[in-house]
C-alpha atoms as an extended CHARMM CRD file, in Angstrom:
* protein
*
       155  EXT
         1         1  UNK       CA             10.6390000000      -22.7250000000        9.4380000000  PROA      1               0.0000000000
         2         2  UNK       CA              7.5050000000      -20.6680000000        9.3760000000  PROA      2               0.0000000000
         3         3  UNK       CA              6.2360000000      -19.2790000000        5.8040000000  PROA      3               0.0000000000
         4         4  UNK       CA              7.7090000000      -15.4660000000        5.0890000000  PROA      4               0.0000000000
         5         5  UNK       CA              3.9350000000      -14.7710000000        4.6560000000  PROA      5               0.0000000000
         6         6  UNK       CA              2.8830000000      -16.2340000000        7.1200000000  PROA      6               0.0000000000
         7         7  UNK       CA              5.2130000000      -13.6370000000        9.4290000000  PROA      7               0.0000000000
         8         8  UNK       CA              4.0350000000      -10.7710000000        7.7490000000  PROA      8               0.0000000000
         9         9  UNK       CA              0.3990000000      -11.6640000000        7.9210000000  PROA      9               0.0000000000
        10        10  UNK       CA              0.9810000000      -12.1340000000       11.9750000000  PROA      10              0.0000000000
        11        11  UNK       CA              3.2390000000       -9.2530000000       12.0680000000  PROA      11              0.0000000000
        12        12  UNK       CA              0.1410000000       -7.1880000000       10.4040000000  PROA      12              0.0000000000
        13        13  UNK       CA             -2.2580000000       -8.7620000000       12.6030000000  PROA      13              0.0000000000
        14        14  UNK       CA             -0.2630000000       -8.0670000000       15.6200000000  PROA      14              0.0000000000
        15        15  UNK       CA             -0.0180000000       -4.3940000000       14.6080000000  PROA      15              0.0000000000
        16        16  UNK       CA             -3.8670000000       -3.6520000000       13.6530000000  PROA      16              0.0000000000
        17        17  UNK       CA             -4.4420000000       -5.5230000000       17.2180000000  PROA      17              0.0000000000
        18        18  UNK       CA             -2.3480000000       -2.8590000000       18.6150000000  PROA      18              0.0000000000
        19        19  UNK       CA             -4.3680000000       -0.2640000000       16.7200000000  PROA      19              0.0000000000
        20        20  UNK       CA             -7.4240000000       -1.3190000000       17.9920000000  PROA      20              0.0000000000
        21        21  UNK       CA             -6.5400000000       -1.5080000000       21.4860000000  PROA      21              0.0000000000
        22        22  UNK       CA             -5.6820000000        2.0480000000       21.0350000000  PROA      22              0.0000000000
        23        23  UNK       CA             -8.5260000000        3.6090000000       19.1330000000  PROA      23              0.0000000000
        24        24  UNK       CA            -10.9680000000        1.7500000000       22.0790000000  PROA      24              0.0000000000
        25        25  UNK       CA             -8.4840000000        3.5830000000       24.4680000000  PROA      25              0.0000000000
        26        26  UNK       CA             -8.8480000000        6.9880000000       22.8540000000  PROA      26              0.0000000000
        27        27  UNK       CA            -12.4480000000        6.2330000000       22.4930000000  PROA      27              0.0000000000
        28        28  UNK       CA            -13.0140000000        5.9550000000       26.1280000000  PROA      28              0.0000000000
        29        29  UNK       CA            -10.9220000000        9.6510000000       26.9020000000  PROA      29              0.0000000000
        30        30  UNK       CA            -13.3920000000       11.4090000000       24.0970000000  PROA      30              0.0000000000
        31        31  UNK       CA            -15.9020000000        9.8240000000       26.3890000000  PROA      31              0.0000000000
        32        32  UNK       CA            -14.9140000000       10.3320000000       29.1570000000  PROA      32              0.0000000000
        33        33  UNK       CA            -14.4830000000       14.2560000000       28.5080000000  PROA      33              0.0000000000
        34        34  UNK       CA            -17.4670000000       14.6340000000       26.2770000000  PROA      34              0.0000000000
        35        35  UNK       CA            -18.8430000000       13.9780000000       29.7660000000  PROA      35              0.0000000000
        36        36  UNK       CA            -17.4890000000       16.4570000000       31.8450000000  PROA      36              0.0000000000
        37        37  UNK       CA            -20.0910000000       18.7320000000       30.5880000000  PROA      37              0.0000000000
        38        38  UNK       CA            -18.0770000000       21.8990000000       30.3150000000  PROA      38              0.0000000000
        39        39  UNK       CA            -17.4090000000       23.5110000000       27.1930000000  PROA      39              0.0000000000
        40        40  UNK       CA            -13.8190000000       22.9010000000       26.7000000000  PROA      40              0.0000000000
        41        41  UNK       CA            -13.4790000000       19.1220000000       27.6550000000  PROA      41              0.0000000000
        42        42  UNK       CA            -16.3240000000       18.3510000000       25.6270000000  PROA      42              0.0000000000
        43        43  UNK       CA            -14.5610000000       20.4010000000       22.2000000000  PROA      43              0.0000000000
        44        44  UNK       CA            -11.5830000000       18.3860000000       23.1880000000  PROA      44              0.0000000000
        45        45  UNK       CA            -13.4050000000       15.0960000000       23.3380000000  PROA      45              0.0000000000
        46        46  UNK       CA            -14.7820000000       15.3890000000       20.5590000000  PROA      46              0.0000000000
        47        47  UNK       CA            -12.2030000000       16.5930000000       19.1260000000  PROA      47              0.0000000000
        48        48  UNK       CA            -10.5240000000       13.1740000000       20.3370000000  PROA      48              0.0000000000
        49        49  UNK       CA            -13.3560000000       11.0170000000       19.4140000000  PROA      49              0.0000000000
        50        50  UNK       CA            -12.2140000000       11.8970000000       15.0690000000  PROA      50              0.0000000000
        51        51  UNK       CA             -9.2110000000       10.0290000000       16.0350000000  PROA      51              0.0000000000
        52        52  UNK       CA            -10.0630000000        6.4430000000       16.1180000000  PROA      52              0.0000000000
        53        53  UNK       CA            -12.6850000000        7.3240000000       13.5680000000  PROA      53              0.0000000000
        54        54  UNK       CA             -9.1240000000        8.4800000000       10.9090000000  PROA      54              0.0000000000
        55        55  UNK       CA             -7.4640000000        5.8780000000       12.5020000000  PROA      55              0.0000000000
        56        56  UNK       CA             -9.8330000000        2.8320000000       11.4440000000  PROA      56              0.0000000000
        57        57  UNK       CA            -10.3160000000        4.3950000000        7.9820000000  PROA      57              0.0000000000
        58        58  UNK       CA             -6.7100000000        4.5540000000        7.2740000000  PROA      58              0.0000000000
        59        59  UNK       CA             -5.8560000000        0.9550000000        8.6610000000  PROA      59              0.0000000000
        60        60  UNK       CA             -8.9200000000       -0.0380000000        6.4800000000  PROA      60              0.0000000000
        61        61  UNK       CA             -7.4300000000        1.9290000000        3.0910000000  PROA      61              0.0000000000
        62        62  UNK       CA             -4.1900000000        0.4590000000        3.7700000000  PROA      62              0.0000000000
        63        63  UNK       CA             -5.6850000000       -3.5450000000        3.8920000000  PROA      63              0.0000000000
        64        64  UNK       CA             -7.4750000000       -3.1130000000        0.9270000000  PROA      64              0.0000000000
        65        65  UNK       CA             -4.9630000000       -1.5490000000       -0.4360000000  PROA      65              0.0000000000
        66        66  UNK       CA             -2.9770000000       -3.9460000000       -0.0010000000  PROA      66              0.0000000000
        67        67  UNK       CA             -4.7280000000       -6.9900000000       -1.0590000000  PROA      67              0.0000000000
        68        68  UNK       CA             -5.8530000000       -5.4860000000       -4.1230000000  PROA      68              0.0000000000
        69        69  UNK       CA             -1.9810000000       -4.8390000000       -5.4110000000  PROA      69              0.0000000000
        70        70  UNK       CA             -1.5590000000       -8.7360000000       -3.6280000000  PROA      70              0.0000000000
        71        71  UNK       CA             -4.0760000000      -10.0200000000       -6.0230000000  PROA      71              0.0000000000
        72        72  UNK       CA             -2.0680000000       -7.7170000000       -9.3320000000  PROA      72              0.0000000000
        73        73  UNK       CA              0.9250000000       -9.8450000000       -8.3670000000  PROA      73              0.0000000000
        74        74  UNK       CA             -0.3330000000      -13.3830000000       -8.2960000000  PROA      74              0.0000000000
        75        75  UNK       CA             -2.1550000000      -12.5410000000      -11.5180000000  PROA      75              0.0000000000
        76        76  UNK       CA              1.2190000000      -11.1880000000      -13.0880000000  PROA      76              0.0000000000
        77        77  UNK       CA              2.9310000000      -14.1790000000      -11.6820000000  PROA      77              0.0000000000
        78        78  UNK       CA              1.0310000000      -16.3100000000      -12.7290000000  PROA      78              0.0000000000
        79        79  UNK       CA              0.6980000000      -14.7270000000      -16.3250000000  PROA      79              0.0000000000
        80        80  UNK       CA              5.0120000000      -14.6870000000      -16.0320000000  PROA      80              0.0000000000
        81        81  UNK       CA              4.6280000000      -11.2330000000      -16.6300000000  PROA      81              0.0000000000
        82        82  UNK       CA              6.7160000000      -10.0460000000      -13.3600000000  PROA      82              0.0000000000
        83        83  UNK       CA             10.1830000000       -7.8040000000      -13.9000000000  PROA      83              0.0000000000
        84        84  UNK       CA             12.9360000000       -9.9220000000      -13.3800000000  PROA      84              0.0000000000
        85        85  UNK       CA             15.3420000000       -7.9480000000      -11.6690000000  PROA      85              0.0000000000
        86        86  UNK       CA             17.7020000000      -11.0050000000      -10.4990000000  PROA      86              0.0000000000
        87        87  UNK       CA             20.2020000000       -9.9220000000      -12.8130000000  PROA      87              0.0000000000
        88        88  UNK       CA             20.6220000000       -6.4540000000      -11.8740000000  PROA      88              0.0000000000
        89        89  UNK       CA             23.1040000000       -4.8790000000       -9.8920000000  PROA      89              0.0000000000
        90        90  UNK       CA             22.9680000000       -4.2460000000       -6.3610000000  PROA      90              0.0000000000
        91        91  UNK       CA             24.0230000000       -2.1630000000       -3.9230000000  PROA      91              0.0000000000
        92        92  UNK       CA             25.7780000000       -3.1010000000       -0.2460000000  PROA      92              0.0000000000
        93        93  UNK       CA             22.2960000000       -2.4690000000        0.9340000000  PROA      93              0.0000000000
        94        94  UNK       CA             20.8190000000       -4.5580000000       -1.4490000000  PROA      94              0.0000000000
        95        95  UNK       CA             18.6910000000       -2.1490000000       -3.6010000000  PROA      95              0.0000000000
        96        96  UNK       CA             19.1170000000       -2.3140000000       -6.8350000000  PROA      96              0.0000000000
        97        97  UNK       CA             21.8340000000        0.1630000000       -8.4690000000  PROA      97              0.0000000000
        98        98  UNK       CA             20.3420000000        3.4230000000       -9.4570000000  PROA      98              0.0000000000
        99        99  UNK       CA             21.7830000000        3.1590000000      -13.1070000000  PROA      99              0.0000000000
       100       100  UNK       CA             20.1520000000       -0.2750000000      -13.5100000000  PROA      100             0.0000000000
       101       101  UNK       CA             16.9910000000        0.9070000000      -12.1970000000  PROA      101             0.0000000000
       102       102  UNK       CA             16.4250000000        3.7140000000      -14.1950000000  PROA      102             0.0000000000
       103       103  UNK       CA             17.1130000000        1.9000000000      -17.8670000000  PROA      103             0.0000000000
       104       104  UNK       CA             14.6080000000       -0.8280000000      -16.3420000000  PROA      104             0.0000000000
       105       105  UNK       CA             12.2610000000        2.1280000000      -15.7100000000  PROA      105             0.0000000000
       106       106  UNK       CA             13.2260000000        3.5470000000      -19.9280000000  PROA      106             0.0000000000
       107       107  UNK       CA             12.1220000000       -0.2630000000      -20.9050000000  PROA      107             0.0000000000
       108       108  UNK       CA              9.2030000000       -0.1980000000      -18.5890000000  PROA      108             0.0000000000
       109       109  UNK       CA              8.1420000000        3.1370000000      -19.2630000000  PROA      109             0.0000000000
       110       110  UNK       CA              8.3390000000        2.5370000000      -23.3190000000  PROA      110             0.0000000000
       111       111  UNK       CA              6.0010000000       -0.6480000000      -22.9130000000  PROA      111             0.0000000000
       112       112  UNK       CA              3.2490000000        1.1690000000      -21.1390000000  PROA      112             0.0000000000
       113       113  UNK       CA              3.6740000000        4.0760000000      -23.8430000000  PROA      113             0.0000000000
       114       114  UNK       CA              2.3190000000        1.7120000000      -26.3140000000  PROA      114             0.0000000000
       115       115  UNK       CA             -0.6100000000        0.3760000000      -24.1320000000  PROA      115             0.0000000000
       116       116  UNK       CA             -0.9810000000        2.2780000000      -21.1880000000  PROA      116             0.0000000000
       117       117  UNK       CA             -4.6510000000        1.1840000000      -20.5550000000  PROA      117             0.0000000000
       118       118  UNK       CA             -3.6660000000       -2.5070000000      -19.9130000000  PROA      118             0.0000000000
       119       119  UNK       CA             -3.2920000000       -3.1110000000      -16.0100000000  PROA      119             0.0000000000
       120       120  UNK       CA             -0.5070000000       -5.0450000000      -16.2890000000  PROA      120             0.0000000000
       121       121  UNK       CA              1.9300000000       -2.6330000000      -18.0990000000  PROA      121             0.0000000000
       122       122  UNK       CA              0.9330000000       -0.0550000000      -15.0470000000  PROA      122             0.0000000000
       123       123  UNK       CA              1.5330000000       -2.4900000000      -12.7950000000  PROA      123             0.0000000000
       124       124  UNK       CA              4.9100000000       -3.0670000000      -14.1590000000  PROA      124             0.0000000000
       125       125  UNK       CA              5.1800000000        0.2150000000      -14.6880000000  PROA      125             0.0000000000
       126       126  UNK       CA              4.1640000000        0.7050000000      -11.0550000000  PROA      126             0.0000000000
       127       127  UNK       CA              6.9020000000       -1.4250000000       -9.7150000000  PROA      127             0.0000000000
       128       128  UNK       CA              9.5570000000       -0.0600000000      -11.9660000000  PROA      128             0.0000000000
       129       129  UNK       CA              9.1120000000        3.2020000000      -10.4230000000  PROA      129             0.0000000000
       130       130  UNK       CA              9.9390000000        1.8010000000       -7.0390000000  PROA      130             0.0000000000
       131       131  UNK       CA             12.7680000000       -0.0500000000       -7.8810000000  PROA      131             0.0000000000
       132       132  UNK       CA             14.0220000000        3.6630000000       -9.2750000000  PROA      132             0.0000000000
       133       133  UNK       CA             13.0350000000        5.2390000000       -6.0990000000  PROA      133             0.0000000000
       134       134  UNK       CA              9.9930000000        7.0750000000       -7.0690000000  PROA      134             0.0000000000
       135       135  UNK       CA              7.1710000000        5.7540000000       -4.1620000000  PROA      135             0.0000000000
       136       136  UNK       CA              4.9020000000        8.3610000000       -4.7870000000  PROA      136             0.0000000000
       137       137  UNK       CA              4.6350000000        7.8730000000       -8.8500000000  PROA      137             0.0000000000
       138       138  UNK       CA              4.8890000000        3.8360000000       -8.0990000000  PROA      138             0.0000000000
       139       139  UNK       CA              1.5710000000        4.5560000000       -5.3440000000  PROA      139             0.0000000000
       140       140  UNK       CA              0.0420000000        6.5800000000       -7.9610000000  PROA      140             0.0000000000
       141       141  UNK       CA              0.7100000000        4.2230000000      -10.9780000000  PROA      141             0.0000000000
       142       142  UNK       CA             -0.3780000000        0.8760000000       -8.8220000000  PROA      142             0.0000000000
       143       143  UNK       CA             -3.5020000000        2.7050000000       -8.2820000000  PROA      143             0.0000000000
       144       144  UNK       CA             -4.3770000000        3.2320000000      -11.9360000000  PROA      144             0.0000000000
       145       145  UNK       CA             -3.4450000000       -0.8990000000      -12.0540000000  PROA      145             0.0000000000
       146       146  UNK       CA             -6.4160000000       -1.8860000000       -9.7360000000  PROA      146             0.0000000000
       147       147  UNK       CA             -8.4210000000        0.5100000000      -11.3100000000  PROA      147             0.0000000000
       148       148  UNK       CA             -7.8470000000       -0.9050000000      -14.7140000000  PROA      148             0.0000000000
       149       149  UNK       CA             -7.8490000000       -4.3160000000      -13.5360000000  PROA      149             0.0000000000
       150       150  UNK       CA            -11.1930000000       -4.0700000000      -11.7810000000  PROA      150             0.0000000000
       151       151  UNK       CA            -12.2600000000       -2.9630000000      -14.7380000000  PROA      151             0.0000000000
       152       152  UNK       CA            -11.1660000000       -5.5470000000      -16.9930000000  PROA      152             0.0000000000
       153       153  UNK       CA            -12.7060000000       -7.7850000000      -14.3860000000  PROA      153             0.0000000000
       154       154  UNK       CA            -15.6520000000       -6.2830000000      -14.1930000000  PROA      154             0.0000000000
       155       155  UNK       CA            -16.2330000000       -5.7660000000      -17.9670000000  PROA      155             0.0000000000
């Protein structure tokens, strides 16, 4: 049985392949009506040519993105700093129970209060708000981990 990593890692490959195949496709039609010469095919092409252009810089974002909160998590693993949320209560889907989430979140929450310039309380911080639901604070929050982290790093 193949490695759940391993899947994901081919799954993401697959899917950027995909991309890629596209962008060259959309490419070719800005191209192709950039050539046409005549004022309106040539607004659209161009127009069409910004595509790809958005398209690579988001699937760019979202790798690094990605590796850099992959890297916060084998640090915190391996520092045995990761929320253990085995114990908590689950729902038929298999989220955790929105009660249980949110008074992990109150614990969370009152750890980074007292030090919220270490990485590692934002990044638990970070996932705490997306076991409670909140994606957009738990984006936000992992963000402010790399940064801090890089810093740490770096300093």
């Amino acid at each position: 049985m193949k490695n759940p990593s391993t899947r994901i890692v081919g799954a993401i490959a697959a899917i950027v392949a995909v991309l890629a195949f596209y962008f060259v496709l959309l490419g070719q039609r800005g191209v192709s009506l950039i050539q046409d010469g005549r004022a309106v095919p040539v607004g659209l092409g161009l127009a069409v040519l910004v595509l790809p252009v958005l398209g690579v810089w988001m699937v760019v974002a979202t790798i690094r993105s990605g590796l850099a909160h992959q890297h916060l998590a084998r640090r915190i693993h391996h520092e045995g700093l990761e929320l253990d949320v085995s114990d908590l209560p689950r729902r038929p889907s298999g989220r955790i129970d929105r009660g249980a989430a949110d008074a992990l979140f109150a614990q969370v929450k009152q750890e980074w209060e007292g030090d919220p310039d270490n990485w590692r309380n934002s990044y638990r911080l970070a996932r705490a708000y997306d076991y409670a639901g909140d994606r957009g604070r738990a984006r936000e929050t992992m963000r402010r981990a790399v940064a801090l982290e890089k810093l740490e790093r770096e300093g």
